[in-house]
Each structure stands twice: as structure tokens, then as C-alpha cells.
N, C-alpha and C positions, 0 to 999 in steps of 0.2 A: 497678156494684158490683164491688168486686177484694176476691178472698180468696186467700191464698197457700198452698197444700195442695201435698200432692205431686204432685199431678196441672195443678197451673198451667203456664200457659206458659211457658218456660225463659227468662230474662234475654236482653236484647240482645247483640250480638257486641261492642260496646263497655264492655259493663259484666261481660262473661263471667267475664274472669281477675280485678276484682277482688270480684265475690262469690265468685269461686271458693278463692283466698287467703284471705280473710277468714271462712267456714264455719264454721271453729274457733269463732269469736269470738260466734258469731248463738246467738240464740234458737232452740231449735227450733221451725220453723211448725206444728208440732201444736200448740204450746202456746198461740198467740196467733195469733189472725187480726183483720184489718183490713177494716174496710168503711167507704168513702166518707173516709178518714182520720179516724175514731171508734175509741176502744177498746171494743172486748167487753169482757164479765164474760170472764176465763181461768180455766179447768179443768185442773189436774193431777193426777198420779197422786202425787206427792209432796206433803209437808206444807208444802214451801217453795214460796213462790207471788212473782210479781214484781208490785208496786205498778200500776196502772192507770196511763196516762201520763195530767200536766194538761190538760186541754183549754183552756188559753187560746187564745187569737188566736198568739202567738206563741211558742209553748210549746216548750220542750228537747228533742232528740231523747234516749231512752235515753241513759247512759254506756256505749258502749263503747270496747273498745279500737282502738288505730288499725288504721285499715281497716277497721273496723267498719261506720263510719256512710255510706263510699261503697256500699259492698256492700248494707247496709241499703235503701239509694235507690235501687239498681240493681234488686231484687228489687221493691222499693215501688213504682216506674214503670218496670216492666219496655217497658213499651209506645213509652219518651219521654214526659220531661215535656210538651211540644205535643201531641201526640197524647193522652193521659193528661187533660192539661184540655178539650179538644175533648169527650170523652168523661163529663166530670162533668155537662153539662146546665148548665140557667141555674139551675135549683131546687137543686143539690147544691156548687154555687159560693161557698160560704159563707167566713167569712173563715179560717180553721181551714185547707180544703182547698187553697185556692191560695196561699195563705203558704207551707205546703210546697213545693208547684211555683215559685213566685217564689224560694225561697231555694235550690233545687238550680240552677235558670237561673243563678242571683247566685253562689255559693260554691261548687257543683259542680264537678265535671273540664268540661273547654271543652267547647261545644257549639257544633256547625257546620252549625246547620239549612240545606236547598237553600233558595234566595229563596221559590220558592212557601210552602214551609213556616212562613218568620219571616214571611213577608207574614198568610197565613191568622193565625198566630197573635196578632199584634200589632193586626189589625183583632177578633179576638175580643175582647183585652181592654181596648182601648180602647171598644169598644161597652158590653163589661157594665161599667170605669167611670162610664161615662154614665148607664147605667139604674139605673130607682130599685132595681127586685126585684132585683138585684146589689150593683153598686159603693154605690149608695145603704145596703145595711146594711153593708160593710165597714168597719170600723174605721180610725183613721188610722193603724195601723201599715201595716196590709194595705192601704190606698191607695199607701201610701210606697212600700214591696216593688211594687208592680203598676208606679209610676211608673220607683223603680228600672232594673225590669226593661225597661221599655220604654226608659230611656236606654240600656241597656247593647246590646241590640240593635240600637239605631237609630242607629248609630255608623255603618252601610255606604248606600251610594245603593242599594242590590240588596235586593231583599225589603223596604222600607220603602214603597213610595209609597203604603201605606194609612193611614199616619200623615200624608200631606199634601192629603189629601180634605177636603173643607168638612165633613162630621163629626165625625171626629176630631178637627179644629183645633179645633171648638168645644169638645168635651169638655175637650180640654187647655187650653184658655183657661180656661175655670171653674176647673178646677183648678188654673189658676196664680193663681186672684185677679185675671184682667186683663180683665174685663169696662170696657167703657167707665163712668166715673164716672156718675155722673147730674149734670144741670145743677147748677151752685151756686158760690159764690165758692171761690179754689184755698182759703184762710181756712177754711171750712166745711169743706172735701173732707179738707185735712190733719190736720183735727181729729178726725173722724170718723174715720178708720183710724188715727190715734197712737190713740186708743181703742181701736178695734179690736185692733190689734197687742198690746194691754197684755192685752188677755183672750188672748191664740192662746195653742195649747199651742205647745211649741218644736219637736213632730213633724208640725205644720202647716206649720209656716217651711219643715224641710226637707221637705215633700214639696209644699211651692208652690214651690221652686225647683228640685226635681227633673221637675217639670212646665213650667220656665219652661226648662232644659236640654232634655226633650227636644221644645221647639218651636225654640231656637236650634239644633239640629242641623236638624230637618225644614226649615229654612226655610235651612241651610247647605247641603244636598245635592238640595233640590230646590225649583228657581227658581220655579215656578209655583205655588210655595203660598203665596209672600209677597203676591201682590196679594190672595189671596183671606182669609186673616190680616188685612190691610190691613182687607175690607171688612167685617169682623169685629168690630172695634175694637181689636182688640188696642196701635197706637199712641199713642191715648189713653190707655188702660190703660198702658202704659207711664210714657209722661208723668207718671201719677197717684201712680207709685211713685218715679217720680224727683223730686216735690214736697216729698218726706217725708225731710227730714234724718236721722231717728232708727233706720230700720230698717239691716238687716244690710249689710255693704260688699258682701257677694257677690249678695244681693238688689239693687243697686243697679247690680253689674257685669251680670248677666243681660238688668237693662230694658233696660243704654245696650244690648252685645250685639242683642236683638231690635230694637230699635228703628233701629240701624246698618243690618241687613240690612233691614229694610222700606223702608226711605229711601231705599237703594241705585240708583234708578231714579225719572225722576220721576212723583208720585201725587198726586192731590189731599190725600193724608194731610199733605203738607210744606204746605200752604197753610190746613190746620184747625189741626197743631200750633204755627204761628207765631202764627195770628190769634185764636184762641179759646182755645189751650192755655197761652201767652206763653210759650214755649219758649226764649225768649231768656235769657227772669228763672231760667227751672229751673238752665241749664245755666250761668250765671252762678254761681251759689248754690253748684254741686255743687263747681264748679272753686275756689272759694274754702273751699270745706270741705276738699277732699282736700288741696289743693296743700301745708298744713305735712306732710301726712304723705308724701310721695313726693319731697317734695324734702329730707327728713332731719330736719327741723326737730321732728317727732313721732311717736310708735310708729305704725309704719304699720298698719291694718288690713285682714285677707286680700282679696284681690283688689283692692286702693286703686289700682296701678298700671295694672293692668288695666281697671277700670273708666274711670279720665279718660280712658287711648288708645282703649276704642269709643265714650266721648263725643263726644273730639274725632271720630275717624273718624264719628258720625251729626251731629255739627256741621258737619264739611264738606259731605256729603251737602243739608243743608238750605240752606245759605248758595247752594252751588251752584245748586240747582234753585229756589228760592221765587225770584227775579226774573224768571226767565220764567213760570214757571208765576202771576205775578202779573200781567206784563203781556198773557197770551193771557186771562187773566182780563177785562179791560178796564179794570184800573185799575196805577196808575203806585206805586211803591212812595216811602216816604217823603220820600225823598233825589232830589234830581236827579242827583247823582255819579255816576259809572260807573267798573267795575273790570271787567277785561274785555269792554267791551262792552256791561256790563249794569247797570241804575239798580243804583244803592245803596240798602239799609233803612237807615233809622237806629236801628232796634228794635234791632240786633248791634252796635250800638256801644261796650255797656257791656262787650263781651266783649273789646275790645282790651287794657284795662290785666291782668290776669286771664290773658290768655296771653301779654302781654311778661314778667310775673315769671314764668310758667313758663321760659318762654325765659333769663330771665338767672338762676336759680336750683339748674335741674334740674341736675346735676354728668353732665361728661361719663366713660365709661367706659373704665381701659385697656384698653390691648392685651393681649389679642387679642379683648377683646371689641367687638364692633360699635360705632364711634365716637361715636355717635347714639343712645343707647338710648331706646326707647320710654317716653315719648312725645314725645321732641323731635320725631320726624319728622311726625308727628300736628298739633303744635303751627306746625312750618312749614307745612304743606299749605294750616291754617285763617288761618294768618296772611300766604297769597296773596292770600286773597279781598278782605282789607281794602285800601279806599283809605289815599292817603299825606295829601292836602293838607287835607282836613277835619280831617282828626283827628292832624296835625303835631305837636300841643302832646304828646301821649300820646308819640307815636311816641319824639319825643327826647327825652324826661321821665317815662315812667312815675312812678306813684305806687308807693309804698311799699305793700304788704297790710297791711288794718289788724284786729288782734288777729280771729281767728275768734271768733263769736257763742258761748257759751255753750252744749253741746248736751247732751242727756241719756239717758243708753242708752231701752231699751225697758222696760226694767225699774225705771226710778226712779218715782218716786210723782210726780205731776203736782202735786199742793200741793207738795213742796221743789221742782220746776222753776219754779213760778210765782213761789215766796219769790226764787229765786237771781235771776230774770230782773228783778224789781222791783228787788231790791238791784241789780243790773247796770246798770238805766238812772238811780239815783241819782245813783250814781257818775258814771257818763258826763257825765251833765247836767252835776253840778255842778263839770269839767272837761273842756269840749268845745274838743278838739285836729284841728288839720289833718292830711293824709297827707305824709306825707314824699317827695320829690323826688329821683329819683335824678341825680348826675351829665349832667351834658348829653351826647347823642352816644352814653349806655351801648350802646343797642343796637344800633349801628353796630359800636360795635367789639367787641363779643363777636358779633356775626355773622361779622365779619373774623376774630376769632378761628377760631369755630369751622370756617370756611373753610380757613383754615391748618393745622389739626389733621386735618381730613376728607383734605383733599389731600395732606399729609403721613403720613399715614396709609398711601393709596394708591399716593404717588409720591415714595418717601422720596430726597432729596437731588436729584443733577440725572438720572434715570434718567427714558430713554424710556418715553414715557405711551405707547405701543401695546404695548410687551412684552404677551404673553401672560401672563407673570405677576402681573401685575396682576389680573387678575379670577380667577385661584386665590388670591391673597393675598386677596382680596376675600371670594368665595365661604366661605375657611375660616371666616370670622365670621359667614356669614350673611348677607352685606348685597348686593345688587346697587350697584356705582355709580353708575347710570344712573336708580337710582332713588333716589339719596342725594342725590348731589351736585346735579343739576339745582336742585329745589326752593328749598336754604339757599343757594344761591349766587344765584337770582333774588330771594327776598326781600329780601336784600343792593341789588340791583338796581334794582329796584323802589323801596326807599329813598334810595339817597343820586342816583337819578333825580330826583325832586323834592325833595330837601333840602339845600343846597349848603353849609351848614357840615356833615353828613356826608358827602358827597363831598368836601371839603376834606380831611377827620379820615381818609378811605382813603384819598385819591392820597397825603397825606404819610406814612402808615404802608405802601404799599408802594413807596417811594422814587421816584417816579413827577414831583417837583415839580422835583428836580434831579435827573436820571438819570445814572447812574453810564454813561461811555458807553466805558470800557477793553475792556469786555467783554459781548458779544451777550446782549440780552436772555433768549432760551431758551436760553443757557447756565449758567443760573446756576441755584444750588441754591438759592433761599430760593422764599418765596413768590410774586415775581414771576416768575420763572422758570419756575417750574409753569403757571400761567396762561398765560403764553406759549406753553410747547410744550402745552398741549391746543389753542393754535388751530388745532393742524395736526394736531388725532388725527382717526383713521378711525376705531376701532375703539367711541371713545364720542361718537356725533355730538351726543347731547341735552345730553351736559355742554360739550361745543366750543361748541355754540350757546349756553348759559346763560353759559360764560368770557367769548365775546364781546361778550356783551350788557353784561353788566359792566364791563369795560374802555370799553367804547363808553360807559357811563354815568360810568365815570370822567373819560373826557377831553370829556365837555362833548356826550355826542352831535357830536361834530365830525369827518368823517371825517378832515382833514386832519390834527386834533392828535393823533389816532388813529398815524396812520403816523407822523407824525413822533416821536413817544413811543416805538412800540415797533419802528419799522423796518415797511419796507412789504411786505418779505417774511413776515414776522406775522399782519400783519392783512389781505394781499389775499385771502384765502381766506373769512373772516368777511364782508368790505365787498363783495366777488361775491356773496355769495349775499343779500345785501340790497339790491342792486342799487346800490352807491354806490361803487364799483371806479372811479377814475381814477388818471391817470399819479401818478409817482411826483413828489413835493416837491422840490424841489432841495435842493443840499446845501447850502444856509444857512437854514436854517426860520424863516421868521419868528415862532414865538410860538418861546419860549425855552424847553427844557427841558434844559438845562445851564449853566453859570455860565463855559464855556470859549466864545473865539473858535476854535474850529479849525472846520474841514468837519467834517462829518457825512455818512457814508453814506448816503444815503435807503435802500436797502436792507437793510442791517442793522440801521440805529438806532446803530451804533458808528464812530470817531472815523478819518476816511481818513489813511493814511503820507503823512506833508510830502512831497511833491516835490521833488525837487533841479534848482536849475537848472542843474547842469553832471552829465552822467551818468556823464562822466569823471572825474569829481574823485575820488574815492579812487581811482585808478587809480595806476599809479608810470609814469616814463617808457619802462620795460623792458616793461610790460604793454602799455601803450597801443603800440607799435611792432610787440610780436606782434599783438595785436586788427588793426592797418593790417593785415598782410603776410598775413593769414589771409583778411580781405576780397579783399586783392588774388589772393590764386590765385585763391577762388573765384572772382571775374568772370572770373578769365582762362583758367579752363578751359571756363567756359560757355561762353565766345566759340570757342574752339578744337573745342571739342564740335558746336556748330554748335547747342546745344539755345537757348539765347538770342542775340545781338547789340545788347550794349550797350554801352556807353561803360566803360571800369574807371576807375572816380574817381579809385582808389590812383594808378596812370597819370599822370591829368591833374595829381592832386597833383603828382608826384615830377616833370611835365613841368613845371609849373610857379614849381616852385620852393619848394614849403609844404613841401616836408620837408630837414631838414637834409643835410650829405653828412657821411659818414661818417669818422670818421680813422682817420689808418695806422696805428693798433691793431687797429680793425675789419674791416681787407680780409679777413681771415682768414673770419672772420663770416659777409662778403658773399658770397663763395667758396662758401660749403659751401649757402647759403640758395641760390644760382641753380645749384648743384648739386642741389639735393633738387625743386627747381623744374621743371629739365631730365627729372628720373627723374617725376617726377608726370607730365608732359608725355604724355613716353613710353609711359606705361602708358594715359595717358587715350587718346590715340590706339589700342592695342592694343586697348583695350575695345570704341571703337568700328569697327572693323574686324572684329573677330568678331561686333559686333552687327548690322553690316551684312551680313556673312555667311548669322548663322543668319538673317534675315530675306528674304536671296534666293534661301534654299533650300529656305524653307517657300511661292515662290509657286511 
């Protein structure tokens, strides 16, 4: 029990100055004291008396004026709010008294309790949640404020791991609604909470999703509480929320959220959700629900975008891990197919059409925003996993999305949802229409696109791809490229690998069929240029190897047509580390990638200078005579030097008879030539006399 008298203990050192400031403003504590946060009957000396405060759950502090009501609080929990509820007991916990203490946590000046401190206190109030003599008569406001409060603190890895104890988890499971369903058709399951939902108050909603927040944190800052969550049911639970078209988008982002981080590793949880849960059908469902709204097509609702990116992100998760953990299981999954290695399901089949129109829909973002916004990158990761040859007909054809189903808030009355849905399927029947057919090849070439725009992005015009500045250019957006680029450039890959009218549909959009051969392939500023010079970057090896792979996918997997295409100086660096390195092609390549007979470089991929067969020919007669006579000294002072002994050609010519004589205009000419002759002589001898010199005086 706290009663404020003159004789109480003086305020905290953090709340000093501003009770002290604020004094003016107070009641005086003679008039009014406080016990267990209840009002007394007050006593004054004057006629004027002040009203009894309401004792609701969530009742108004006084009006005072500012600074009032910190000072107020300061003096109220002089002790600390933590301290202060440690000190109410389980019996004096009522909703009244910790509503107060949750809302100075919540709306107070900050508080910086030590980890022991937030630890001790966040395992008190998640325990008296739990209990019934507690949290059991708390009100749903005062659930809310409790939940609040624990999201707010549970924001650091320091002072929480009492939140990631198998108690705890479970209280906050209860309280998020995420108890595993009980057996029954998903039919029954969905029915029974759209019911449900239709009776919640809306201060349920938010304090099941402030409970479903602070398990996505506990289970974001500490790894060890997700297996145990796991054996909880909470995945299920999840699943059961993600069945239910009607509830709130932000309800919807929470489950994919939890259910992302439990995935995250493999659990027997991916092998219950796929076979028992049909996790396939949910996430099918959800992706066709959201997608008009995140791709523009309709008013988005809060968190829509967020939501499909931790879908897809727990889509990957499961695709990844359910094949093995199916085949250590001892059975083989539906498909014989294999994509990395690993059988194919055919249960995730129905998810390829569903994220190729993500893929060809979601509009890309300028600059300087991140090129790729979320959830393309998402949408590429899940669309690694799929094979190409089963499901060909999708790949270069998607279907058109056809009208989303009819949906109706939480709020509509279930007799006008069952009216609309009957009228719905009259309709339908009595005009049942195909899915629309995109263009052949679509997603070949908005892959190609968006390849060109990512890289363009990163490596505008013909600038070296190792600059440094490139991953500042990078970073100011947020984006790593190593982890951008890789991804959309292998799905690319991976495609027009086994599709050869889109491999046809790339090599001719990046000029690759008749190659422009004036000019070095990594020299040139378009797209194929770029490609080019990342096969020689250091600095982003994951994208070098995805560029290679690519290119290698364009020309046929053939290392030859490989070199020959882009010059063997290109690709010997790719074709080494795959171990397919051989000599270089000669210069007339047999398969044709240009429309010219000339040579071809084998090393550069560009076009060799004609040779001349005369290397004299532009020469004049005056030139060609100096070129002889320059030959001729030179032999003729090696010989004299004593440094060579050879034959002088000039010599044998001019003995010969190959060179003409000269006329009597010329003697002059001759004159001065066997004069400059004589002085070179001259001096060549001097040089080597003194080098003979310093040489017998250094033995």
C-alpha cells in the first residue's frame, strides 16, 4: 500500500526536476491520498472539494496542466514502475492498478530498465497473464496495455529470454488465437472462426495481434525458441489463420511473419504443413487474393505487400526443405522430376501460374529506389525451385488471373455473403469462359528485361564493373548486388536452358546471332557488354558465375560456340573454372556468328586488319632508299663493333646489282651519305676503345 504524505519517500532522481517543476500544478497530498490505485473519500478544510476519480479499467488521469501528469506519475511510482508492480502482489493486480503501470511503460518519458530488470519484469507479467487469479479477470483493454507493453520492451535480445521459455510461448500462443485447430475439414475449420471473428470485439483483434507481434519478435531475436513454438503448434495455428480469407491484412501478415521464422530450418513442422495442412492450396489462395492489390490494380490493404513477401519468403523455406525431409522420411515425393538434386512435388504446381503474373505485373521502381522492390526478389528465389520441362506449357504461356472470388469484410452479415455468392455462381455457369493466354516467350523477355535494367542500374554505360563505386551506388538504395543479381539472372538461365524458342528470343535481343564484330565485346555499352565485362569481375564473383552460366545457356551449353561468340579472352576465365578450358578456335570459326568472310580474332571475338602483301607498298621511292641505308649502317657497324658478324644484305644488294646507281645530280647526295658514314664510324670506334678501357681497368 503507497500513501503520499509528507513524510513519503522523495521521488526518483529521474522523475526529481519534473515533479519538482510541476508542484505548482499538483494537488496538495494532504488532500488526497492513494492506496493500491483506488480513491479515498477526500477531506478538506474548505467547501471546495474535487470529484473522486472513475474507477474504470481504463480511466482519465485528473486534468492537469502540462507537466502535471508526468510529475503526478513520478510521485505515483516513485519506486519505478517495475519495481512498483513487483510490489502489488498477485491479489492487488487487478485491472485498474496495472493499467496505470502499463500506460506510464507505454506513454511515459523512456525507460531504460538494466536486462535483469526487463527480464524479471516481463516474466512477471506474462505469468500473471496466464493465470486465472490475474490475467484471467483482466479486461480486454488491460490484456491489450499488458500485450502492448511486452511488445514494446521485447524489441532488444538483452533482458527478454524470459519471453522465449516454453511458458511463456504458451501463454502468448493462447493469446494470439494460435492454438492448433482441432481435427476437421479446412471447410468446417474456416467456418467456424469466420463465425467466431463475427462475434470478436475489435479490442480482441488488436490484442491477438499484439500477441502474435510479440512472438514474431521472440522468435526474431532468439533462435531457440522457434523449435520449441514449433512443438507447440503454433505452425498449424498459423496455417489456420492463413485459411481464412476474411480477417484483417495485418492479421494475415503476422501468420505468414511466424510461420517464415519457424520454417527457417528444417522441422518435421514442413512435412505436417504440406501433408495434413495442404499448404499449397492456402498459399495459392492468399497469392491470388492479394496480388490485384500490390500490383495496383486495387486499393491496397495495410500490410498486403508485406504480407505476400514473408509468404513467399515461408514458401521458399518449405519448397526447399519438404523433399528431403520427405525422402529421409522413406517415401518419394509425387513427381520423379528433380530441381537441384531434389524429386519434385507436384502439390506446388498450382503455385507457378500465380507467381509468373507476379513476376510480369509487379511494376519496377525508379531510381534511386531499389530496382527490384519487394516482393520481386521473393518471387525470384521461389521461382528457382521450380522445374522447367514438366511445366513448359506455364512457363511460356502463363494464364491470365481470372476475376478474384467475391470476398466479404468481417463485418458483413453472412445471409447477404451467401445471397452474392449464389448470384455469383449463376452467372458464372451460365457463361463459363477460358483463362486468357499471355503472348509466347512473355517471361523470357521481361526477365531479359528486367536483367537490363538491374545491370543498368549498377553499371550504367561501358564502366568498369569492379569500380568501387558500384557497391556505394548500390548500398545507397539498400540493395546488396550479390544478392540481387545472382537470383534473376539464373532464373533467366535456367529457362531458356531447356526452352529453345527462348533461348532463340535472348540470343537475338542481345545481338548474339550476327555479332557486331567492329568492336570488342566488353567494350560496348549495351547489355551485352555488361555481361561481358562481369566475366572478368573480382569483386562480385556470385554474379560472374550466374553471367556465365547464362551466356553458356545462350550459346547451346557449347564451349566452342561460347568462345567463338564472345572472344576467348571472355570466357576463358568462366570455361576454367568449369573445367572446359581448351585452346583457342582458329580464326575462321566454323558455326557462323557474323554475315562477314573476314578472320576473326579468336581472342577478342573482333574482326583481324587485312594484311598486306607488300609491306612496302605505301612507301615512296625516297623512303624505301632511307629504310635500305639505315639497315645498311646498322649491319655495318655491328660488324665493325665486333658485337655481331654477319653478312650486310644492303652490301650484297648494292654488290649485286639490285640497287640502281645513282646520277650525276646525286653524287652530291652520295658525298655527304659516305661522309656521315665515315663520322658514325669514327665515333663507333671511340666508343669502343674507351669501353675497352674502362673494362681493363676495372680487372
Amino acid at each position: 500500500m503507497l500513501s503520499h504524505s509528507p513524510s513519503a519517500p522523495p521521488p526518483s532522481s529521474s522523475a526529481a526536476a519534473i515533479a519538482a517543476a510541476a508542484q505548482q500544478h499538483q494537488p496538495s497530498p494532504r488532500r488526497t491520498s492513494f492506496t493500491s490505485g483506488r480513491s479515498k473519500k477526500r477531506t478538506t478544510s474548505s467547501s471546495t472539494t474535487t470529484p473522486p476519480r472513475p474507477r474504470t479499467a481504463n480511466a482519465a488521469l485528473p486534468e492537469y496542466r502540462p507537466g502535471a501528469r508526468d510529475a503526478y506519475m513520478a510521485q505515483r511510482f516513485h519506486l519505478g514502475p517495475f519495481a512498483h508492480y513487483h510490489t502489488l502482489g498477485r491479489e492487488g493486480k487487478g485491472s485498474f492498478q496495472v493499467s496505470e503501470i502499463f500506460q506510464v511503460i507505454l506513454n511515459g518519458p523512456t525507460l531504460t530498465p538494466s536486462p535483469d530488470e526487463r527480464d524479471t519484469f516481463l516474466r512477471e507479467v506474462v505469468n500473471d497473464l496466464g493465470h486465472s487469479s490475474t490475467g484471467g479477470k483482466w479486461d480486454v483493454r488491460t490484456r491489450l496495455s499488458a500485450l502492448s507493453t511486452m511488445k514494446t520492451l521485447g524489441r532488444s535480445a538483452l533482458g527478454t529470454s524470459s519471453l522465449a521459455s516454453t511458458p511463456s510461448l504458451s501463454v502468448l500462443l493462447a493469446a494470439a488465437h494460435l492454438s492448433p485447430t482441432p481435427a476437421g475439414s479446412a471447410h468446417t475449420r474456416k467456418k467456424s472462426k469466420d463465425k467466431e471473428r463475427e462475434r470478436d470485439d475489435p479490442l480482441e483483434e488488436d490484442a491477438q495481434r499484439e500477441a502474435m507481434t510479440v512472438l514474431a519478435n521472440t522468435l526474431l531475436l532468439h533462435e531457440g525458441a522457434r523449435a520449441r513454438l514449433a512443438e507447440l503448434g503454433a505452425g498449424q495455428g498459423c496455417a489456420g489463420l492463413l485459411e481464412l480469407p476474411n480477417i484483417a491484412s495485418e492479421t494475415h501478415f503476422l501468420a505468414a511473419r511466424i510461420l517464415f521464422l519457424l520454417t527457417a530450418s528444417s522441422s518435421p513442422l514442413i512435412l505436417d504443413l504440406v501433408e495434413s495442412h495442404s499448404i499449397a492450396n492456402t498459399i495459392h489462395a492468399r497469392i491470388q487474393q492479394y496480388t490485384p492489390a500490390i500490383t495496383g490494380k486495387t486499393a491496397p490493404p495495410p500490410r498486403a505487400r508485406e504480407f505476400v513477401t514473408d509468404l513467399l519468403k515461408a514458401t521458399f523455406n518449405i519448397m526447399l526443405y519438404y523433399p528431403a525431409l520427405r525422402e529421409r522420411d522413406g517415401e518419394k515425393p509425387a513427381s520423379g522430376h528433380q530441381v537441384a538434386g531434389e524429386r519434385w512435388d507436384s502439390r506446388f504446381d498450382k503455385l507457378l501460374n500465380p507467381l509468373l503474373r507476379l513476376l510480369l505485373d509487379l511494376p519496377t521502381s525508379p531510381s534511386p529506389s531499389p530496382p527490384l522492390p519487394a516482393p520481386l526478389p521473393q518471387v525470384l528465389h521461389v521461382l528457382l525451385s521450380f522445374p522447367i520441362s514438366p511445366l513448359l506449357p506455364i512457363w511460356t504461356r502463363p494464364a491470365s488471373p481470372s476475376p478474384p472470388p467475391t470476398t466479404t469484410s468481417s463485418t458483413t452479415s453472412s445471409a447477404a455473403s451467401a445471397a452474392l455468392n449464389r448470384l455469383s455462381r449463376t452467372f458464372s455457369s451460365s457463361r463459363p469462359s477460358s483463362p486468357t493466354r499471355a503472348p509466347p516467350h512473355i517471361v523470357a523477355r521481361r526477365l531479359l528485361a528486367l536483367v537490363d535494367d538491374v545491370t543498368g542500374r549498377f553499371w550504367p554505360g561501358a564502366e568498369e564493373v569492379d569500380r568501387a563505386e558500384v557497391k556505394r551506388r548500390a548500398a545507397s538504395t539498400g540493395v546488396d548486388v550479390e544478392e540481387t543479381c545472382p537470383p534473376l539472372v539464373l532464373v533467366l538461365r535456367n529457362l531458356i536452358a531447356e526452352d529453345e524458342g527462348a533461348r532463340k528470343v535472348v540470343k537475338e535481343a542481345l545481338g548474339l546471332v550476327d555479332v557486331d564484330r567492329t568492336i570488342a565485346m566488353e567494350k560496348r555499352a549495351d547489355l551485352t557488354g555488361r555481361l561481358a565485362r562481369l566475366l572478368s569481375s573480382s569483386l562480385f564473383p556470385s554474379t560472374k558465375t550466374a553471367v556465365g552460366e547464362l551466356l553458356f545457356a545462350v550459346c547451346d551449353s557449347d564451349a566452342r560456340v561460347l568462345t567463338e561468340t564472345i572472344g576467348y579472352g571472355n570466357a576463358a576465365g568462366f570455361l576454367f573454372s568449369k573445367g572446359l578450358l581448351a585452346a583457342p578456335s582458329s580464326q575462321h570459326p566454323s558455326t557462323s556468328t557474323s554475315t562477314s568472310d573476314r578472320p576473326i580474332n579468336p581472342i577478342t571475338g573482333t574482326f583481324d586488319s587485312a594484311p598486306s602483301s607488300d609491306p612496302l607498298a605505301d612507301l615512296s621511292e625516297a623512303e624505301k632508299e632511307a629504310e635500305a641505308e639505315k639497315l645498311f649502317f646498322l649491319f655495318d657497324r655491328l660488324n665493325r663493333t665486333g658485337v655481331v658478324k654477319v653478312d650486310n644484305p644492303i652490301r650484297e644488294a648494292v654488290e649485286s646489282g639490285r640497287f640502281e646507281e645513282l646520277g650525276d645530280g646525286e653524287e652530291g647526295e652520295k658525298e655527304r651519305l659516305e661522309r656521315e658514314e665515315r663520322e658514325t664510324e669514327a665515333e663507333a670506334q671511340r666508343e669502343m676503345r674507351e669501353w675497352r678501357s674502362r673494362k681493363e681497368g676495372g680487372k
